[in-house]
ROGU-519179 format. One record per atom (N, C-alpha, C): residue number from 0; x negated, y, z negated. Coordinates in steps of 0.001 Angstrom, whole numbers, plus 500000, padded with zeros to 6 digits. Layout:
<recs>
NUM|X|Y|Z .
...
</recs>
This chain:
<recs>
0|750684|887374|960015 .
0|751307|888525|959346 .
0|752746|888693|959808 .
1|753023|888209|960952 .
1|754476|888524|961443 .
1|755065|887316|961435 .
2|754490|886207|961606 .
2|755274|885072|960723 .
2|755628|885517|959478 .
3|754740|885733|958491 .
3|755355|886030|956761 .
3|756545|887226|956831 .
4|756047|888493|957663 .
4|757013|889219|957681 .
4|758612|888775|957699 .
5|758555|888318|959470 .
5|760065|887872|959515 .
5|760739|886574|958188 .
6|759669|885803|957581 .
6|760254|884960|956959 .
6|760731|885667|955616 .
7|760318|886907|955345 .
7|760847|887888|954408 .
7|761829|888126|954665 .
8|762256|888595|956191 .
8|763594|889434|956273 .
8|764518|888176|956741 .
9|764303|887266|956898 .
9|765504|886184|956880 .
9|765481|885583|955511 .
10|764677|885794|954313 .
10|765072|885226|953639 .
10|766102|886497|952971 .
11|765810|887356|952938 .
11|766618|888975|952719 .
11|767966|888963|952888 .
12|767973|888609|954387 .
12|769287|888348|954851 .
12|770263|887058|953973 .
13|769350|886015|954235 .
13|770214|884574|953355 .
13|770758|885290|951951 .
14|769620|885659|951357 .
14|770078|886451|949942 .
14|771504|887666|949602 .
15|771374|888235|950824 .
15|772527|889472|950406 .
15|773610|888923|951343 .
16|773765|887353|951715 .
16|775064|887055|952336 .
16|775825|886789|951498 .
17|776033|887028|950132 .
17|776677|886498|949553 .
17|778566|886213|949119 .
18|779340|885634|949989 .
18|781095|885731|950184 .
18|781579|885038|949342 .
19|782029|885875|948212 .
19|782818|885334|947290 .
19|783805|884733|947485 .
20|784139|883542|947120 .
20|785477|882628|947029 .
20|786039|882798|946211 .
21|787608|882993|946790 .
21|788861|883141|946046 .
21|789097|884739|945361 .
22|788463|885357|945851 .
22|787973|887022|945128 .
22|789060|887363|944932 .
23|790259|887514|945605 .
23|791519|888152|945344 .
23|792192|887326|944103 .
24|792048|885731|944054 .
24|792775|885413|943210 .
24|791670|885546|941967 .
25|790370|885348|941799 .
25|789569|885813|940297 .
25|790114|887316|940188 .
26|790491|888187|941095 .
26|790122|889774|940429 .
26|791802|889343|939662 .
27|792651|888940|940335 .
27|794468|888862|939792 .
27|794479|887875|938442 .
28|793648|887181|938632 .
28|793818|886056|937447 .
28|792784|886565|936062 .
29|791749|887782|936509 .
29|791280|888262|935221 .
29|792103|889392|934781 .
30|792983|890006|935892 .
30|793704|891458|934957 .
30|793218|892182|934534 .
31|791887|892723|935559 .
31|790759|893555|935143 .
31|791617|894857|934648 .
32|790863|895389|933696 .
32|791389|896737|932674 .
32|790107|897401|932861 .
33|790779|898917|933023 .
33|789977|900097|932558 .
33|789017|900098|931605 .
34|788131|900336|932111 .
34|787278|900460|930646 .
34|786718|898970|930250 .
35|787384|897883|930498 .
35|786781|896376|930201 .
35|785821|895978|930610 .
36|785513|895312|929408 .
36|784293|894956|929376 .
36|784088|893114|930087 .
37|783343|892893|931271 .
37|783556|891465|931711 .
37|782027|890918|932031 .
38|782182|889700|931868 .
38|780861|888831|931630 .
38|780974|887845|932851 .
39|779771|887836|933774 .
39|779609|887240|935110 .
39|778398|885990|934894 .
40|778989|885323|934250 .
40|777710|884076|934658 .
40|777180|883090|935535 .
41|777813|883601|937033 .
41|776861|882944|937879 .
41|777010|884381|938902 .
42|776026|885122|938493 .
42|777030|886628|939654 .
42|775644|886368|941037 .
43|775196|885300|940833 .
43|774433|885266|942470 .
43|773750|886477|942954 .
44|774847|886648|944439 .
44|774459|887655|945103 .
44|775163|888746|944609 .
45|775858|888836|943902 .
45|776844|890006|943069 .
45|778218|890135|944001 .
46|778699|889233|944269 .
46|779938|889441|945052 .
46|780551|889708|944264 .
47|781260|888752|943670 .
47|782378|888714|942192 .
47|782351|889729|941441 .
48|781315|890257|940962 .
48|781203|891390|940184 .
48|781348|892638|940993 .
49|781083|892708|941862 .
49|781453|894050|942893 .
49|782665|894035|942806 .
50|783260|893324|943069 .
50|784869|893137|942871 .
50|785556|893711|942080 .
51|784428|893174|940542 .
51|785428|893449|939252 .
51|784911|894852|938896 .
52|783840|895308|939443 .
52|783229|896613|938897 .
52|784451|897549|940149 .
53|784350|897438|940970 .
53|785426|898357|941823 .
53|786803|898336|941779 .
54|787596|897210|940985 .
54|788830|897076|940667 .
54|789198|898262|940049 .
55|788619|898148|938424 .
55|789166|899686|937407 .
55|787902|900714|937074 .
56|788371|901666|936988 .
56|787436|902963|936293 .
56|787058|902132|934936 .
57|785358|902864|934688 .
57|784750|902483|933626 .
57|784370|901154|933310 .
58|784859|900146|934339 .
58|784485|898659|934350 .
58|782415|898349|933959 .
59|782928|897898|932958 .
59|780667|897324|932589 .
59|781131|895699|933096 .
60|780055|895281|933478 .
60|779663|894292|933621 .
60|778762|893504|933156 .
61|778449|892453|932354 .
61|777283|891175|932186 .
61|777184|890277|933049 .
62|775907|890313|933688 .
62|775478|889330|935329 .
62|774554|888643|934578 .
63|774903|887386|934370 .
63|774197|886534|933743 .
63|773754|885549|935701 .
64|772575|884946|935663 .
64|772022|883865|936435 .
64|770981|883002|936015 .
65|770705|882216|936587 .
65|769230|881607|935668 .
65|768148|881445|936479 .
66|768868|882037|937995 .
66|767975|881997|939481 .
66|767161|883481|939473 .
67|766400|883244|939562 .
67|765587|884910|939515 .
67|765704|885584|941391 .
68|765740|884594|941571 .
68|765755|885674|943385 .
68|767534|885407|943428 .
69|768405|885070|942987 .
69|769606|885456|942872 .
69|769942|886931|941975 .
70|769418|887003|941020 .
70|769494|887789|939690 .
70|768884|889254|940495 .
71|768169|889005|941113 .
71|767138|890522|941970 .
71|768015|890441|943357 .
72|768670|889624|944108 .
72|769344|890002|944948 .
72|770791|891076|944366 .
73|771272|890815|943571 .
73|772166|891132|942620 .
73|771935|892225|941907 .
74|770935|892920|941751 .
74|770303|893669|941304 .
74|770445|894857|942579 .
75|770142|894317|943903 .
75|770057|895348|944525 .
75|771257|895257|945497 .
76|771952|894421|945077 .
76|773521|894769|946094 .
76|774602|895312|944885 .
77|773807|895680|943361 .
77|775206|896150|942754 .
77|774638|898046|942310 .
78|773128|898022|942646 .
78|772173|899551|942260 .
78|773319|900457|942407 .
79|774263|900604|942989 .
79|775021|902010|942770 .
79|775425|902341|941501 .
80|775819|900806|940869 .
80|776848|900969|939307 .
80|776184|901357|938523 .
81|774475|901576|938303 .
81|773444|901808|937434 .
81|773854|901498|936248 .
82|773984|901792|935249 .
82|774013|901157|933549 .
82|775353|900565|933484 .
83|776216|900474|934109 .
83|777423|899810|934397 .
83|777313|898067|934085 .
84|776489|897872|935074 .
84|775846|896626|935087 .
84|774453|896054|933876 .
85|774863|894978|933470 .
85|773453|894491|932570 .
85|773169|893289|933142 .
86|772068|893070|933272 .
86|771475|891873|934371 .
86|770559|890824|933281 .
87|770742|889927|933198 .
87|770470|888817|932232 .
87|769762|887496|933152 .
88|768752|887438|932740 .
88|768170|885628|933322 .
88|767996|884989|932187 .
89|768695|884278|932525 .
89|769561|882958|931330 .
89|770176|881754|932173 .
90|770088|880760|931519 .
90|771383|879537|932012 .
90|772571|879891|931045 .
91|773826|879765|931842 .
91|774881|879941|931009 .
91|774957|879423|929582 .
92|774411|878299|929699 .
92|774605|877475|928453 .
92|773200|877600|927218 .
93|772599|879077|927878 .
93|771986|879288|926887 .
93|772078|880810|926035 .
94|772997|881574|926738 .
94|773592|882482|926551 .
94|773749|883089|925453 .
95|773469|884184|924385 .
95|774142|884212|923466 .
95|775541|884673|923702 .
96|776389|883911|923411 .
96|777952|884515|923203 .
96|778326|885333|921996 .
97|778571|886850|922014 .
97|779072|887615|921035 .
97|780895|887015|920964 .
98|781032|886981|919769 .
98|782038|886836|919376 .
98|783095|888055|920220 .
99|784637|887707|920571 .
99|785452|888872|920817 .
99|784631|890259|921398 .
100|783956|889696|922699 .
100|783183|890735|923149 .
100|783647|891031|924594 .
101|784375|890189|925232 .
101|784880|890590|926556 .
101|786001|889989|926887 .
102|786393|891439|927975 .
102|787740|890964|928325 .
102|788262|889987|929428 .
103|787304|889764|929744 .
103|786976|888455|931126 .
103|786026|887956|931042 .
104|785467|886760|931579 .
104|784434|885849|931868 .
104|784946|885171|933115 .
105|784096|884934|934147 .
105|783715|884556|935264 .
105|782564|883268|935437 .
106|783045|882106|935461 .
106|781919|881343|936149 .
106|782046|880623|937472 .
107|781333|881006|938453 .
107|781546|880195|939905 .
107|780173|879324|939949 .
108|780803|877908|939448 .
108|779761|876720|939583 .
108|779308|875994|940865 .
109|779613|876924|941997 .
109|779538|876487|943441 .
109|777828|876822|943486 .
110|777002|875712|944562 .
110|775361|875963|945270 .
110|775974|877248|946044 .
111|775399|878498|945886 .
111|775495|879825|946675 .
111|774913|879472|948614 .
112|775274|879980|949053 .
112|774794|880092|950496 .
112|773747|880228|950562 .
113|772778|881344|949713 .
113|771293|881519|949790 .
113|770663|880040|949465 .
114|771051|879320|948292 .
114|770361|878061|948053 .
114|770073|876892|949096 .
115|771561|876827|949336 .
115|771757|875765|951253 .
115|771085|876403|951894 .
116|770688|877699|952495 .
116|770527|878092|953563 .
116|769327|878503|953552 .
117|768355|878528|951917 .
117|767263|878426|951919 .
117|766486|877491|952018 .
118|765881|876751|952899 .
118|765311|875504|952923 .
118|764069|875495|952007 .
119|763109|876700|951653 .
119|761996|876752|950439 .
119|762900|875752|949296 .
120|764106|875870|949140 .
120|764524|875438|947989 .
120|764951|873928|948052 .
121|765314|873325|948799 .
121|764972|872116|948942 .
121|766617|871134|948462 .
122|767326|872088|948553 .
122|769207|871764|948389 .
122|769268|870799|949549 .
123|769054|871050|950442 .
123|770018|870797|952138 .
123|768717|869814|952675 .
124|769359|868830|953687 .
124|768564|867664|953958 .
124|768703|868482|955366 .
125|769284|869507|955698 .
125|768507|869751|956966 .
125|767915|870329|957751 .
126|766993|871142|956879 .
126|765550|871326|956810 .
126|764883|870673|956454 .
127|763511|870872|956932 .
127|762382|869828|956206 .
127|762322|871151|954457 .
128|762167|870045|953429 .
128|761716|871068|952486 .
128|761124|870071|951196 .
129|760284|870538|950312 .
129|759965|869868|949213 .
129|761019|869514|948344 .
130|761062|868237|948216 .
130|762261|867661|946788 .
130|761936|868552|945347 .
131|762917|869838|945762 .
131|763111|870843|944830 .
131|764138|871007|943644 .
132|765451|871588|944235 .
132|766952|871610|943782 .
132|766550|872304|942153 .
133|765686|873112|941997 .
133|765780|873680|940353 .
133|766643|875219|940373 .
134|767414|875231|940069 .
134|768484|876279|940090 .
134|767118|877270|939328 .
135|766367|877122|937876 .
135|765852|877734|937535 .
135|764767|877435|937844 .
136|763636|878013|938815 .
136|762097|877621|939162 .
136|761114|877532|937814 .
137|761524|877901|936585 .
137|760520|877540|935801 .
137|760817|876731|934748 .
138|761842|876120|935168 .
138|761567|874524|934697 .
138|760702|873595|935503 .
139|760285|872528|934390 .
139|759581|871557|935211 .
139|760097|870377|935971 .
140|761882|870290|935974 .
140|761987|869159|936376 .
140|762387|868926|937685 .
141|761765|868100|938812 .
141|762740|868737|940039 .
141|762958|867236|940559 .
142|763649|867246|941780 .
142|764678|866311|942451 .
142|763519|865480|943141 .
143|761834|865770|943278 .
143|761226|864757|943459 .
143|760471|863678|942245 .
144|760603|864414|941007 .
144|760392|863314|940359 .
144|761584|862264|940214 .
145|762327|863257|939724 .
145|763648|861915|939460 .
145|763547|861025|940834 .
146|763049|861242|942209 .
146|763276|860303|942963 .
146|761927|859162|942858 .
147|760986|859979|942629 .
147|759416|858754|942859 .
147|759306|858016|941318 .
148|759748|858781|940289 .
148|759450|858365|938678 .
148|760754|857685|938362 .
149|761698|857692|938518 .
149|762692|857457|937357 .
149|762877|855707|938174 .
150|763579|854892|937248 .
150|763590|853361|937587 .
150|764644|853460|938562 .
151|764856|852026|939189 .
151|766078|851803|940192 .
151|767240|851917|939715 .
152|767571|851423|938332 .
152|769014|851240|937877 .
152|769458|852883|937218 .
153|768058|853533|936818 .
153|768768|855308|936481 .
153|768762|855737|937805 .
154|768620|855340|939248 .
154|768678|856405|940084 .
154|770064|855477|940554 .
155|770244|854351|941020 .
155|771679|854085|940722 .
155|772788|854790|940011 .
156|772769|854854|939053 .
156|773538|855244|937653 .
156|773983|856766|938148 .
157|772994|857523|938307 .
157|773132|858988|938888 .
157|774054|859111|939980 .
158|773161|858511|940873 .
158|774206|858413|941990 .
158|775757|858319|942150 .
159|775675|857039|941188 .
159|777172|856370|940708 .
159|778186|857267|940540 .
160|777514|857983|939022 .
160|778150|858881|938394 .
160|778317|860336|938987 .
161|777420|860936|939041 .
161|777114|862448|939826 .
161|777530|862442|941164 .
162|777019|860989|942011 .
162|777929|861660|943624 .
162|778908|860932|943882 .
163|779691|859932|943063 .
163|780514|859006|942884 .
163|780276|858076|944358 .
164|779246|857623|944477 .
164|778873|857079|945930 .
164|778858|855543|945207 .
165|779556|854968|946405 .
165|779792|853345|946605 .
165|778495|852634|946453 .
166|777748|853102|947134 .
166|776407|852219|947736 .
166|775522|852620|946854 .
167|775474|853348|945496 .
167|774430|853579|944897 .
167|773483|852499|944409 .
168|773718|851444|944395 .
168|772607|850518|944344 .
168|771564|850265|945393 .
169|772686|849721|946275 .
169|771890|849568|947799 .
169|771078|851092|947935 .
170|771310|852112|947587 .
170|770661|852968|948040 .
170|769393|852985|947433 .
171|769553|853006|945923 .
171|768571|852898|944697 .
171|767579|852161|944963 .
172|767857|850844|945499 .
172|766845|849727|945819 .
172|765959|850233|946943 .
173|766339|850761|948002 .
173|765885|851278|949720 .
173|764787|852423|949054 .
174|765521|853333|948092 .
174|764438|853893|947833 .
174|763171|854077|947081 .
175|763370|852686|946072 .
175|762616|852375|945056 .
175|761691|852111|946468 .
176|762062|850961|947118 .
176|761062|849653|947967 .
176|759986|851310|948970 .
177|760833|852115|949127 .
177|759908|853371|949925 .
177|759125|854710|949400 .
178|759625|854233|948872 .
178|758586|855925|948007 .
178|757425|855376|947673 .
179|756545|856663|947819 .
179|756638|858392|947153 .
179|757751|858586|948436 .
180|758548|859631|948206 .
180|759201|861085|948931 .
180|758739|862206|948876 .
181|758091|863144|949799 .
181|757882|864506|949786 .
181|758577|865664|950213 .
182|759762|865355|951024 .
182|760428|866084|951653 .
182|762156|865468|951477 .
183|762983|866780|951369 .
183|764259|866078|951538 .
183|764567|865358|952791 .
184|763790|865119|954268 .
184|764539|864764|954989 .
184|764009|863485|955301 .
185|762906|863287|954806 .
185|762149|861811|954531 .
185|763543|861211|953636 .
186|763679|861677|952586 .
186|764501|860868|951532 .
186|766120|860754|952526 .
187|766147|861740|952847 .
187|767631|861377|954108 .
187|767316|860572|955041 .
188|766550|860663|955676 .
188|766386|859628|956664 .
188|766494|857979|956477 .
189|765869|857910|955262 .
189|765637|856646|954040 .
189|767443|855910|953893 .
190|768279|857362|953107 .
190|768921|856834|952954 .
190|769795|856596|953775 .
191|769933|857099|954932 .
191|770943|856776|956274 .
191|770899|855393|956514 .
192|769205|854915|956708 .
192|768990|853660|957193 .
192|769758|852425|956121 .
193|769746|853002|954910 .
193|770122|852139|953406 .
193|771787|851570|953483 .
194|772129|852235|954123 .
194|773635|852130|954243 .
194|773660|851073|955174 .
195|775133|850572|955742 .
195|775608|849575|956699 .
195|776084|850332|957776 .
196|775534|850217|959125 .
196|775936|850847|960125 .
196|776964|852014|960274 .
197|778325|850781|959416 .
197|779581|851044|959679 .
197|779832|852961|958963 .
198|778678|853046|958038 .
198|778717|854277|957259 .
198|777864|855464|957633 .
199|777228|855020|959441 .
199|776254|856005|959173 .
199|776932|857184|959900 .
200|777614|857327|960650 .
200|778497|858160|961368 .
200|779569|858395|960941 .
201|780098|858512|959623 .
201|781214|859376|959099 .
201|781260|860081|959170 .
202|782448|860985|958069 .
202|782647|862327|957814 .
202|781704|863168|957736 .
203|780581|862528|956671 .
203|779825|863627|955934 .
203|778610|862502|956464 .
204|777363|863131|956188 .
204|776281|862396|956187 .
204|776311|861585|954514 .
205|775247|860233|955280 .
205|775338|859190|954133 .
205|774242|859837|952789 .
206|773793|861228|952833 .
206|773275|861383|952269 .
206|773377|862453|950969 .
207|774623|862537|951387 .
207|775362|864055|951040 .
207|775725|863416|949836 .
208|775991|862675|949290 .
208|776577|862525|947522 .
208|775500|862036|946953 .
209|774201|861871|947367 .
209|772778|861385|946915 .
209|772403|862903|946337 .
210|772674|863898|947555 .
210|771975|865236|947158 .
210|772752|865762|945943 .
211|773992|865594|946071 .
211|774969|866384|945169 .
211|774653|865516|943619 .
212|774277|864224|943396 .
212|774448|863637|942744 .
212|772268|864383|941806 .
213|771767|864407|942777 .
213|770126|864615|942317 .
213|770483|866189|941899 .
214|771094|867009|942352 .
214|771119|868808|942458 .
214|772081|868282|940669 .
215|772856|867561|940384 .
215|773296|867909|939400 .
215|772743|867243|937844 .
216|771714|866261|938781 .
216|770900|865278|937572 .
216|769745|866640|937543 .
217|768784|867188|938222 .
217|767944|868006|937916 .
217|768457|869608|936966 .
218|769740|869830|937077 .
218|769756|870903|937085 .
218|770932|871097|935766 .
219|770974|869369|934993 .
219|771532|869141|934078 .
219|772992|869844|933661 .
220|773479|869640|934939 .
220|775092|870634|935374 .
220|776055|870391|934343 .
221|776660|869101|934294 .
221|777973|868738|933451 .
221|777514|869164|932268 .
222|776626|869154|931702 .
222|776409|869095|930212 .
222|776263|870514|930153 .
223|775747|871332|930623 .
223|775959|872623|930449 .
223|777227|873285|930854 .
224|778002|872349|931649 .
224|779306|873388|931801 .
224|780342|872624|930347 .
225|779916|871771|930063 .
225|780579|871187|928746 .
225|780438|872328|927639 .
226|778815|873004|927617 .
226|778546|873668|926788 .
226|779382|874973|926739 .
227|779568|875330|928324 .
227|780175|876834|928236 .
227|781311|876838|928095 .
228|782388|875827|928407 .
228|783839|875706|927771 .
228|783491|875501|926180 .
229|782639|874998|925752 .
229|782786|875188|923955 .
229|782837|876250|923542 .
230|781768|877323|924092 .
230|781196|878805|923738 .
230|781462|879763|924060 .
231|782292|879572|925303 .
231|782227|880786|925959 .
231|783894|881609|925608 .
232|784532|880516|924837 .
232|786310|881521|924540 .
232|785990|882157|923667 .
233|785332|881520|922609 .
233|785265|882703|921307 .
233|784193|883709|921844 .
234|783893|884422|922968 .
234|783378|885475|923496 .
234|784473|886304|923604 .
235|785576|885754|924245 .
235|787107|886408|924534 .
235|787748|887406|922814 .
236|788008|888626|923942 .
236|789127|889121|922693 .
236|789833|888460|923308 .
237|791338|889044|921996 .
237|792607|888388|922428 .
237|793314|889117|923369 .
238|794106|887853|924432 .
238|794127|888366|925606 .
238|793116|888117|927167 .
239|792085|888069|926356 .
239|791272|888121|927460 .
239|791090|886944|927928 .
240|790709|886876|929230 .
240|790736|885455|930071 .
240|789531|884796|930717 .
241|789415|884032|930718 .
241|788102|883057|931072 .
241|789090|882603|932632 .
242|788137|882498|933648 .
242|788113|882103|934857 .
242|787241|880937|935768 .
243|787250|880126|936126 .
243|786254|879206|936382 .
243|786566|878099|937733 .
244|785520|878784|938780 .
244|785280|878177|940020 .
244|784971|876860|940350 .
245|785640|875641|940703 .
245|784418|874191|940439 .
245|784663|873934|942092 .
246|783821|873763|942363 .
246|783691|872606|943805 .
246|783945|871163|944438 .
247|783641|870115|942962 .
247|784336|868506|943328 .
247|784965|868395|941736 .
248|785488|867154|941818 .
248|786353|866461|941147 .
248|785755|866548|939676 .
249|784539|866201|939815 .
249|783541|865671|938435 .
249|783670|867252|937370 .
250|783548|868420|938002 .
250|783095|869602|937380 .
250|784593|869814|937002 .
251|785940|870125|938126 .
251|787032|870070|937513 .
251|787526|869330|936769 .
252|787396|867880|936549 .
252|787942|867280|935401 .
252|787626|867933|934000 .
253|786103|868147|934163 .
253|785449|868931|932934 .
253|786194|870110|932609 .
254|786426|870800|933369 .
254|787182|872516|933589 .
254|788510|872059|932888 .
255|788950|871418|933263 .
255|791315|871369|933568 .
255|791173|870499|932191 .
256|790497|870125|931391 .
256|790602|869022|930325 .
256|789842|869787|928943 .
257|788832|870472|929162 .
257|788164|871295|927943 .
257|788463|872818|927987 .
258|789871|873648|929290 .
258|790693|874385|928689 .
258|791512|874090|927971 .
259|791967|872840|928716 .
259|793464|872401|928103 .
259|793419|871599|926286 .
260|791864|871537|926488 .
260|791904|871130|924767 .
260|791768|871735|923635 .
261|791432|872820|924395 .
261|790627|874678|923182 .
261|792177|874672|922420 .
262|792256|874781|921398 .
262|793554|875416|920652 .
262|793715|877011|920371 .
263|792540|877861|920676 .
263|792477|878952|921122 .
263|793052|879711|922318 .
264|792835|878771|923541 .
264|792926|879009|924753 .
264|794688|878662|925415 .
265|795537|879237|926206 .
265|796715|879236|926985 .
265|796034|879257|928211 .
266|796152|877870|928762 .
266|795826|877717|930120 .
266|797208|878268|931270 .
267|796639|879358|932608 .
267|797820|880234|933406 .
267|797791|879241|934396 .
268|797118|878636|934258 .
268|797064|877229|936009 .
268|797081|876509|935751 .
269|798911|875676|935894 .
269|799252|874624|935858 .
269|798240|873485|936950 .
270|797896|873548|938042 .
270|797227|873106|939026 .
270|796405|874309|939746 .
271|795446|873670|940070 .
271|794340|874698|940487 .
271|794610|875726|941650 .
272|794070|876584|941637 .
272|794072|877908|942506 .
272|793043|877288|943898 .
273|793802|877021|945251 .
273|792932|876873|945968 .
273|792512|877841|947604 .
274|791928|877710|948241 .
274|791438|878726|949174 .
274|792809|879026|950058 .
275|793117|879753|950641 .
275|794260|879740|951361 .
275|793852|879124|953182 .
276|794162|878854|953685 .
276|793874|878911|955043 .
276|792807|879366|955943 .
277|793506|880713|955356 .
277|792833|881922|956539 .
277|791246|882081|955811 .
278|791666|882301|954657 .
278|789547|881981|954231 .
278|788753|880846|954160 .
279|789596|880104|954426 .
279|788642|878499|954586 .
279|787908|878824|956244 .
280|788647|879932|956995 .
280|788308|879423|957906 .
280|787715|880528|958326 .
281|787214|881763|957543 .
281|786348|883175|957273 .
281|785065|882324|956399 .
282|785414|881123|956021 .
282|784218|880700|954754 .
282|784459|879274|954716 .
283|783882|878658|955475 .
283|784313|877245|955205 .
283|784131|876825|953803 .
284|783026|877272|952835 .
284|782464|876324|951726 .
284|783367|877241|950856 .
285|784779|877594|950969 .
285|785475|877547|950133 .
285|786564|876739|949177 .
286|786539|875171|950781 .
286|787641|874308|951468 .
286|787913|873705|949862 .
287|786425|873565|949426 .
287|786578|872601|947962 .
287|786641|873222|946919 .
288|786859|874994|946999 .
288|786792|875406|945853 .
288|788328|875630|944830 .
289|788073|875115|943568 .
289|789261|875053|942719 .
289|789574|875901|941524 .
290|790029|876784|941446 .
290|790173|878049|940184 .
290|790998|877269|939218 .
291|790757|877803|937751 .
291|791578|877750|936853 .
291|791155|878322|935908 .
292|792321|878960|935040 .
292|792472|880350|934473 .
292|792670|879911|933346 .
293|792261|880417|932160 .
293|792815|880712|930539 .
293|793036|881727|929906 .
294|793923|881970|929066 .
294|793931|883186|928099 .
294|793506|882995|926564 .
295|793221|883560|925908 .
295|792801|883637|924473 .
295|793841|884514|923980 .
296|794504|883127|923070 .
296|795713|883518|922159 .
296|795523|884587|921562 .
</recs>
């Protein structure tokens, strides 16, 4: 009973840590207005939106997530604003977008702290945890089938593409020849050994663009953020600005290339908005985060 207890109140805690990145430059780069109306589609733990709800008088908000214990953490770190706030479980990219309905949009495509730091969820190789990574728990697809079911040359390919990793073959093969996998740290351990010495003591662990590369094959990332740069400007009145958080290279190319192609859209960031110093080092997992801003002509 006091095992389950405390594993309640640390998971409580993981949940309402939530430190928004770049907050000063999203609240300056949306030009929150009185009375505006703004749409939050990844509002997590509700950082971002606290922000934008306390900037101006009369501020409503749309907290879109597709995580349900994000969406209820969020729920109870924004309860003061009461009807202010509308709380939505959705994937962005399934959203209905009203036409000329808000004066901002917000998406921060960053893994939240609760996800890493929840090991039930199965993000982070360092905990033991079940090959999970479903942003939404009631889908069926998770990061241990794609590892025991899918062939050598699609878990290559993923890799390739999604964690832009060198060794995705060699890795592909190590793990075909070993599975089943039940745990992320079985599958890390696997792939440390898969590599050449010379790689196992780098920067990052040899396993870290395997995870990033499976978290974005399960959770069918690019293609839905493809979707929300199609859909999500004609939500914008005119004037109003779309904002958007990415973490690596793959998600910003998508971002800086499908503003810059909208003929609707006036992109305000010539080059991306990045963490300053002093909060990289209040928040490390800001180091990779990259803003860029649009307006609707």
């Amino acid at each position: 009973m006091q095992s389950n207890l405390q594993t309640q109140i640390d998971l409580e805690e993981i949940a309402f840590s939530h430190i928004p990145v770049l907050s000063q430059e999203v609240i300056t780069g949306l030009n929150i207005q009185p009375g505006g109306n703004y749409l939050d589609l990844t509002v997590g733990g509700g950082g971002h939106s606290r922000l934008i709800l306390e900037t101006e008088e009369n501020v409503n908000v749309t907290a879109v997530d597709q995580d349900e214990d994000a969406l209820n953490a969020a729920k109870e770190n924004l309860s003061e604003f009461g009807n202010r706030v509308n709380f939505i479980h959705s994937n962005f990219a399934n959203f209905s977008f009203s036409a000329n309905s808000y004066d901002g949009i917000l998406a921060d495509l960053g893994v939240s702290s609760y996800h890493l730091d929840n090991p039930e969820r199965g993000f982070s190789f360092r905990n033991t945890a079940n090959l999970d990574m479903r942003m939404n728990q009631q889908q069926s697809l998770t990061a241990g089938d794609i590892i025991n079911e899918w062939d050598e040359q699609e878990l290559a390919d993923i890799f390739f593409k999604y964690g832009e990793e060198r060794l995705s073959r060699r890795i592909a093969r190590r793990i075909v020849e070993k599975r089943p996998f039940e745990t992320t740290t079985e599958l890390a351990n696997e792939i440390f050994y898969a590599v050449p010495p010379k790689y196992r003591h780098g920067r990052i662990h040899p396993a870290t663009r395997v995870f990033q590369a499976l978290r974005i094959a399960v959770n069918d990332e690019l293609k839905v953020l493809e979707t929300l740069i199609e859909k999500a400007p004609n939500a914008l009145v005119s004037g109003g600005r779309i904002a958007i958080i990415s973490f690596h290279s793959l998600e910003d190319r998508i971002v800086k290339h499908g503003l810059r192609n909208l003929d609707l859209l006036r992109v305000l960031t010539k080059k991306p908005i990045i963490a300053t110093e002093e909060e990289i080092k209040e928040n490390p997992r800001s180091r990779s985060a990259k803003l860029r801003i649009a307006e609707r002509k």
